[in-house]
C-alpha positions as CSV (number, residue, x, y, z in Angstrom):
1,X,5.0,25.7,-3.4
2,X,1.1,26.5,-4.7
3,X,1.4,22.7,-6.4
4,X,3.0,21.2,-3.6
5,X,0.3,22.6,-1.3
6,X,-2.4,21.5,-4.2
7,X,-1.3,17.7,-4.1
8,X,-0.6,17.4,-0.7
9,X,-3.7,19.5,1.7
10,X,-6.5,17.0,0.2
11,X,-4.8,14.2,0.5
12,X,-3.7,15.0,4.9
13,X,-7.3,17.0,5.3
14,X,-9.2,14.0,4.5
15,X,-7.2,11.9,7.0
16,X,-7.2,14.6,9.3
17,X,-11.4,14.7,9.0
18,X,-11.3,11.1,9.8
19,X,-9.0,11.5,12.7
20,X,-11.3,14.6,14.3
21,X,-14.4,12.2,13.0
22,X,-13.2,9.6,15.8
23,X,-11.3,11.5,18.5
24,X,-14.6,13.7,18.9
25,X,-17.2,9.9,18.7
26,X,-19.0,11.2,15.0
27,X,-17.6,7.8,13.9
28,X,-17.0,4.7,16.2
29,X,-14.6,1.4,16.0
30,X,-17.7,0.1,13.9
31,X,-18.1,3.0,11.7
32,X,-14.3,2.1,10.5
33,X,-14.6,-1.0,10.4
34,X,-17.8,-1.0,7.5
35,X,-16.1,2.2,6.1
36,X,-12.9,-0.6,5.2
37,X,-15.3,-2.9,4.3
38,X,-16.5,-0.7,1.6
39,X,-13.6,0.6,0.6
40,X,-11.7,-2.9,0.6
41,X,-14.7,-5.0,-1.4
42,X,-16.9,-2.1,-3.1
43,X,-15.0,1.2,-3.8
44,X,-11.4,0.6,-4.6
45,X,-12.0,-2.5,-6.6
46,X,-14.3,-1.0,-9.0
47,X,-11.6,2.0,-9.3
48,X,-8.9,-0.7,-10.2
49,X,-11.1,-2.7,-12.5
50,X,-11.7,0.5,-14.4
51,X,-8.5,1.8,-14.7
52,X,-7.4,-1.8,-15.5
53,X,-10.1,-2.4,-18.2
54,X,-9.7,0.9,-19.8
55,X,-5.5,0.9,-19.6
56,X,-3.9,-0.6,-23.4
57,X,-1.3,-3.4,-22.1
58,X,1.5,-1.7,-23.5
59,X,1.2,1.1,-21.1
60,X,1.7,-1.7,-17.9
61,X,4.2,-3.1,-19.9
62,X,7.4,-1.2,-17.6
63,X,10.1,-3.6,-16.6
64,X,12.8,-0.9,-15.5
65,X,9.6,0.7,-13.0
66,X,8.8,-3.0,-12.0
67,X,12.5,-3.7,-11.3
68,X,12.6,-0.8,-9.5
69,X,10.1,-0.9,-7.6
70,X,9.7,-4.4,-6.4
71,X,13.7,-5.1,-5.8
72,X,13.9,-1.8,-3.4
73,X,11.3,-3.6,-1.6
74,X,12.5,-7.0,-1.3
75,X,16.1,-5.3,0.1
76,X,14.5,-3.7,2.7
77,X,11.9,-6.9,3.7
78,X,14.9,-9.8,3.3
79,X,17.4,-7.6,4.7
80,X,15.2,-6.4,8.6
81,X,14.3,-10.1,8.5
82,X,17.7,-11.2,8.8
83,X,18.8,-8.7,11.0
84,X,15.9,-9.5,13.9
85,X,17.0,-13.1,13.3
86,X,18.0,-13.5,17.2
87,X,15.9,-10.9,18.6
88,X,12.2,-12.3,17.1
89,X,10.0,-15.4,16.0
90,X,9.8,-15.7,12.5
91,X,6.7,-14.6,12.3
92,X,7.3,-11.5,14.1
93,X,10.3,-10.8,12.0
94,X,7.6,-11.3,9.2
95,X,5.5,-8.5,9.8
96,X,7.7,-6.5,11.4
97,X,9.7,-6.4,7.8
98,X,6.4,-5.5,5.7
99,X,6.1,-3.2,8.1
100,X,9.4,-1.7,6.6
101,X,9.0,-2.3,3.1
102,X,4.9,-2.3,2.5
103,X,4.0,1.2,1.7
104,X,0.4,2.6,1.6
105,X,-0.3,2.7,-2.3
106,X,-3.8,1.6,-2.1
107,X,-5.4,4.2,0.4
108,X,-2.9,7.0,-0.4
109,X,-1.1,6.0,-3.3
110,X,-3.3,6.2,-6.1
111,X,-4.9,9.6,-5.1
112,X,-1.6,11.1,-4.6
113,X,-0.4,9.8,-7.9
114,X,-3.7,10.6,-9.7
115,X,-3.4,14.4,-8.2
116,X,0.6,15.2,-8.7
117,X,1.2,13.3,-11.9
118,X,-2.6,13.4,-13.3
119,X,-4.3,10.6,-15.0
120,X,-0.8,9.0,-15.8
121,X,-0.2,8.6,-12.6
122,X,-2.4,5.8,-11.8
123,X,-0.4,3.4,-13.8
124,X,2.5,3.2,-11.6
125,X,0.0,3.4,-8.5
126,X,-1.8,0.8,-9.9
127,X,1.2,-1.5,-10.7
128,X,3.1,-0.7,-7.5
129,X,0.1,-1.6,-5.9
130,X,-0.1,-5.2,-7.1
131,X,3.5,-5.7,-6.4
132,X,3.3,-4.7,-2.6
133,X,-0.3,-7.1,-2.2
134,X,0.6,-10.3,-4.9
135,X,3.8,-10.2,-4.4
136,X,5.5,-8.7,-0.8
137,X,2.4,-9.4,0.8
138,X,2.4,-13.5,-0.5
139,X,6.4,-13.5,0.6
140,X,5.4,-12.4,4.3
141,X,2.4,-14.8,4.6
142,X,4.9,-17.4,3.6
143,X,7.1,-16.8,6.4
144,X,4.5,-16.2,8.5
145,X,2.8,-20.0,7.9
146,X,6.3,-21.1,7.8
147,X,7.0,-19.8,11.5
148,X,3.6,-20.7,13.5
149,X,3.8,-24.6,12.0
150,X,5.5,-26.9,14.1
151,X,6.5,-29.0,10.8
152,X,5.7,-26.7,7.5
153,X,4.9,-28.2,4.2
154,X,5.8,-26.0,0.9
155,X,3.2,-27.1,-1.3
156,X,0.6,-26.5,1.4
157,X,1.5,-23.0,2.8
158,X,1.8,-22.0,-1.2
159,X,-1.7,-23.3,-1.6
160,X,-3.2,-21.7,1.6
161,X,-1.2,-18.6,0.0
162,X,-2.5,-18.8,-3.1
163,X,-6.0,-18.9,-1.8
164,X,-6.1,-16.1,0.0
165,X,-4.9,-13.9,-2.9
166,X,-7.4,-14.7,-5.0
167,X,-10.0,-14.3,-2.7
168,X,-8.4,-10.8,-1.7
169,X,-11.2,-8.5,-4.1
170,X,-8.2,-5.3,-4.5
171,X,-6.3,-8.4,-6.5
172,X,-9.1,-10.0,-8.3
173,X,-10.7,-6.8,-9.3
174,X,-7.7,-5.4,-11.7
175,X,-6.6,-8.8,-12.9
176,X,-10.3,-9.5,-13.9
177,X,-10.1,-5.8,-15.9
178,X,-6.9,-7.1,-17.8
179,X,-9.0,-9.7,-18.4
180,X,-11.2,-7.4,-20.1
181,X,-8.7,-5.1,-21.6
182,X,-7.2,-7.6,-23.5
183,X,-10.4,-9.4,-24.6
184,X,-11.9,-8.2,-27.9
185,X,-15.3,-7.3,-25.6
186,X,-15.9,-3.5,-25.2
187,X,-17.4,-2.9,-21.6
188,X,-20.7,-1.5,-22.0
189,X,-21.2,2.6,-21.4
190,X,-23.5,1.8,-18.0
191,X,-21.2,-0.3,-16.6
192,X,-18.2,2.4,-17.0
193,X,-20.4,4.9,-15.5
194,X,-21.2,2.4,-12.4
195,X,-17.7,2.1,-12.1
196,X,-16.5,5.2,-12.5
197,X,-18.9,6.6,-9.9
198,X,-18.3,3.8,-7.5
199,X,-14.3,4.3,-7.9
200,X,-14.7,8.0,-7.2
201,X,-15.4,7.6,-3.4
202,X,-12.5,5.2,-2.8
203,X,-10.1,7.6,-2.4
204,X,-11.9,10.0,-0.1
205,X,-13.4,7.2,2.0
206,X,-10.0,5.7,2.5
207,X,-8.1,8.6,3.5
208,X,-11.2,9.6,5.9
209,X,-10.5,5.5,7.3
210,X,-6.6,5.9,7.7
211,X,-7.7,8.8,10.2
212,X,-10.1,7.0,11.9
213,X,-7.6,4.2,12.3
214,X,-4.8,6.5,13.6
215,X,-7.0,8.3,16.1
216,X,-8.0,5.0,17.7
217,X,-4.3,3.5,17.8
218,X,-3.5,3.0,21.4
219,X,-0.8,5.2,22.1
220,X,1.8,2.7,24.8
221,X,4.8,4.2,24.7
222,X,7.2,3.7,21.9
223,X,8.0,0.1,21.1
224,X,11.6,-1.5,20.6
225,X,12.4,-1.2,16.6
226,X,9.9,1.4,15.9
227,X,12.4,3.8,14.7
228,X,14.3,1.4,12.8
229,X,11.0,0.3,10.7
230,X,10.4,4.3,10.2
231,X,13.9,4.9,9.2
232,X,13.7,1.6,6.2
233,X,10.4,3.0,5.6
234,X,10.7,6.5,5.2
235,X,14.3,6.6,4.2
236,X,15.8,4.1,3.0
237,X,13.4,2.5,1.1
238,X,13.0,5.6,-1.1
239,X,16.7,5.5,-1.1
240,X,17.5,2.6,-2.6
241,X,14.1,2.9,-4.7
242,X,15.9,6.1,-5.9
243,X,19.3,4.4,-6.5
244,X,17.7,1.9,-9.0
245,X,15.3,4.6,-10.8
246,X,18.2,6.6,-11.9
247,X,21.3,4.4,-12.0
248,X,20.1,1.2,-12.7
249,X,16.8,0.7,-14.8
250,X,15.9,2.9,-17.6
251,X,12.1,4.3,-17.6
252,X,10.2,7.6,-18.0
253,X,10.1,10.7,-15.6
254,X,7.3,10.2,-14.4
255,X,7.5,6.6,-13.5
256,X,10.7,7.4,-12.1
257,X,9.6,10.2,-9.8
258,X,6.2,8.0,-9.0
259,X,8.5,5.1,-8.4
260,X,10.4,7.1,-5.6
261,X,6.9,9.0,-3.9
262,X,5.1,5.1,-3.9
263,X,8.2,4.4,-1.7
264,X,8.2,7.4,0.6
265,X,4.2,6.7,1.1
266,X,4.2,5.5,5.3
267,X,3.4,2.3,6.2
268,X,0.0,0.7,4.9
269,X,-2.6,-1.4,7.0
270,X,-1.5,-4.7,5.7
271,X,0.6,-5.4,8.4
272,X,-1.5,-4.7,10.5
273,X,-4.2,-7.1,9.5
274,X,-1.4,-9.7,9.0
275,X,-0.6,-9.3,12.6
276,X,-4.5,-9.0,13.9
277,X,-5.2,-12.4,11.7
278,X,-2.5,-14.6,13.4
279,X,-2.6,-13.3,16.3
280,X,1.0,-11.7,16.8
281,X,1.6,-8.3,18.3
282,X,1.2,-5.5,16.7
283,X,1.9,-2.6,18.7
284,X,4.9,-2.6,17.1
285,X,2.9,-2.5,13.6
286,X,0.2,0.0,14.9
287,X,2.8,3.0,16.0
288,X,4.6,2.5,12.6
289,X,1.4,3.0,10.7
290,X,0.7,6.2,12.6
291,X,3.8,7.8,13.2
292,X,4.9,7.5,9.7
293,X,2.0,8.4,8.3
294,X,2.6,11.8,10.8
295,X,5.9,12.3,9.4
296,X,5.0,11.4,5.7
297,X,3.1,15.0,6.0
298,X,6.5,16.5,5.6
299,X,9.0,13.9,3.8
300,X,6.7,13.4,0.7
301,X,5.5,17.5,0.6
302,X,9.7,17.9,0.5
303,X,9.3,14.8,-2.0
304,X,6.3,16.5,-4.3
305,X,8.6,20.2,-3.6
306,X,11.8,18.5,-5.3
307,X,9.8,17.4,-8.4
C-alpha cells in the first residue's frame, strides 16, 4: 500500500493544486493557457528529446509492446466509430472515439511511469506516447477532414495531416533525438544539462494544467454517451490492452504492466483540442476528460496495488 500511495499522491496532489489554483482565481483561463503553451513547446519536448537522444535503439525496439499497445487502441477507436454510425456526423464520431481510445500519456503518463517503474519506465511512456499522437491522433484527423469536406480528396487531407504532425513540437522533438541517438555525434554536456533541467518541470507543470483545465470545465449535465466513452476508456481499453500483453504478444514485465497502466490513464486533452480546432462540440469531450480523470484516482491506484 506505502508504494501504491508513493506513485500515486504526487501524481493527483499536483492536479489537485492546479484544480484549487483555479477554483479559488490564483490562476486564470490565461494562466492555463501559457502554462500549456510551455509545457506543449518548451518543457515536455526537451524531456522527450533527452530521453530519446540518450535511449540505445535497441531498447525502443519492442514489437510485442507496440502490438499491444497500438491494436487495443485501434479496437476501441474503429469499433465506437461504427457503432455511433447513425447517431453522429463523422466527425463527431471522430472525436468522440479518441475520446475512447486516446489516453493521457503525455501529461500523466510519463511521470507515472517514471515513478512506479523508475527510469525504465519512460520507454514504454515514451513509445506509447508517439503511438496515441503519430498514429491514433493522424487516423482521427483523417476522418475528421474526411467528414467536414463536401467532396474529400485522399492525397490532400494526408498532406494537410502530414503537416500538422510535423509541426506538432511533442512529435518533432523525440524523432529529432533519434535522430541524434543514432548519429555518431555525442550531444554536448551543457546541452544535456539544459535539457535535463528544462524536462524536469514538464511533469509538475502539466499535472498542475490538467487541474486547472478540470476546474474550469463547465459542468452541464451529463451528456448522451459519456458513460459509454468512460467505460472503453477506463475498462475496456485496459481490457483488451491486457488480453494482448499476456495472451498474445510476448514482451517483458514491465512493458507488459506499463502497457496495461498507459491504457487505464483517463482521457487526454487531444480531443479536446481536436474538437475546439474544428469547431464540433465538445461537451461531450470536456466531461470525459474530467470525470475519468476523477475516477482514474481509484482504477489505476487498484491498477499500481495489483502490480
Amino acid at each position: 500500500m506505502t508504494a501504491v500511495l508513493n506513485a500515486v499522491i504526487p501524481i493527483f496532489s499536483l492536479i489537485l493544486i492546479g484544480y484549487l489554483a483555479a477554483k479559488k482565481k490564483i490562476l486564470s483561463h490565461e494562466a492555463t493557457h501559457h502554462l500549456n503553451l510551455y509545457v506543449v513547446w518548451l518543457a515536455l519536448p526537451a524531456l522527450l528529446f533527452q530521453a530519446m537522444a540518450t535511449t540505445p535503439w535497441q531498447e525502443l525496439y519492442q514489437p510485442g509492446f507496440i502490438s499491444a499497445s497500438m491494436g487495443s487502441m485501434l479496437i476501441v477507436f474503429l469499433v465506437f466509430l461504427v457503432w455511433q454510425k447513425k447517431t453522429a456526423p463523422l466527425a463527431d464520431r471522430s472525436i468522440n472515439s479518441l475520446s475512447a481510445a486516446y489516453s493521457n500519456t503525455g501529461y500523466m503518463g510519463l511521470p507515472l511511469c517514471a515513478l512506479v517503474f523508475g527510469p525504465e519506465g519512460l520507454i514504454p511512456a515514451i513509445i506509447s506516447m508517439l503511438l496515441t499522437a503519430c498514429v491514433l491522433f493522424a487516423m482521427a484527423i483523417i476522418f475528421i477532414e474526411f467528414g467536414i469536406q463536401s467532396s474529400p480528396k485522399l492525397s490532400e487531407t494526408l498532406r494537410k495531416t502530414a503537416l500538422s504532425l510535423a509541426k506538432n513540437p511533442l512529435i518533432a522533438a523525440p524523432v529529432l533525438g533519434g535522430v541524434v541517438a543514432a548519429s555518431p555525434v555525442s550531444i554536448p554536456a551543457p546541452l544535456l544539462e539544459f535539457t535535463r533541467l528544462l524536462g524536469a518541470s514538464a511533469s509538475p507543470c502539466a499535472l498542475v494544467t490538467i487541474g486547472l483545465f478540470l476546474a474550469q470545465t463547465p459542468n452541464k449535465g451529463l451528456q448522451t454517451g459519456t458513460v459509454t466513452v468512460l467505460t472503453l476508456k477506463l475498462l475496456l481499453l485496459p481490457a483488451f490492452t491486457a488480453l494482448l500483453v499476456f495472451y498474445v504478444f510476448d514482451m517483458p514485465l514491465v512493458y507488459q504492466q506499463a502497457a496495461i497502466l498507459l491504457a487505464a490513464l483517463p482521457t487526454g486533452t487531444g480531443p479536446f483540442m481536436l474538437a475546439t480546432l474544428y469547431k464540433r462540440n465538445s461537451q461531450l469531450v470536456s466531461q470525459s476528460i474530467f470525470l475519468s480523470t476523477v475516477i482514474s484516482v481509484l482504477t489505476i491506484s487498484l491498477l499500481i496495488s495489483w502490480f
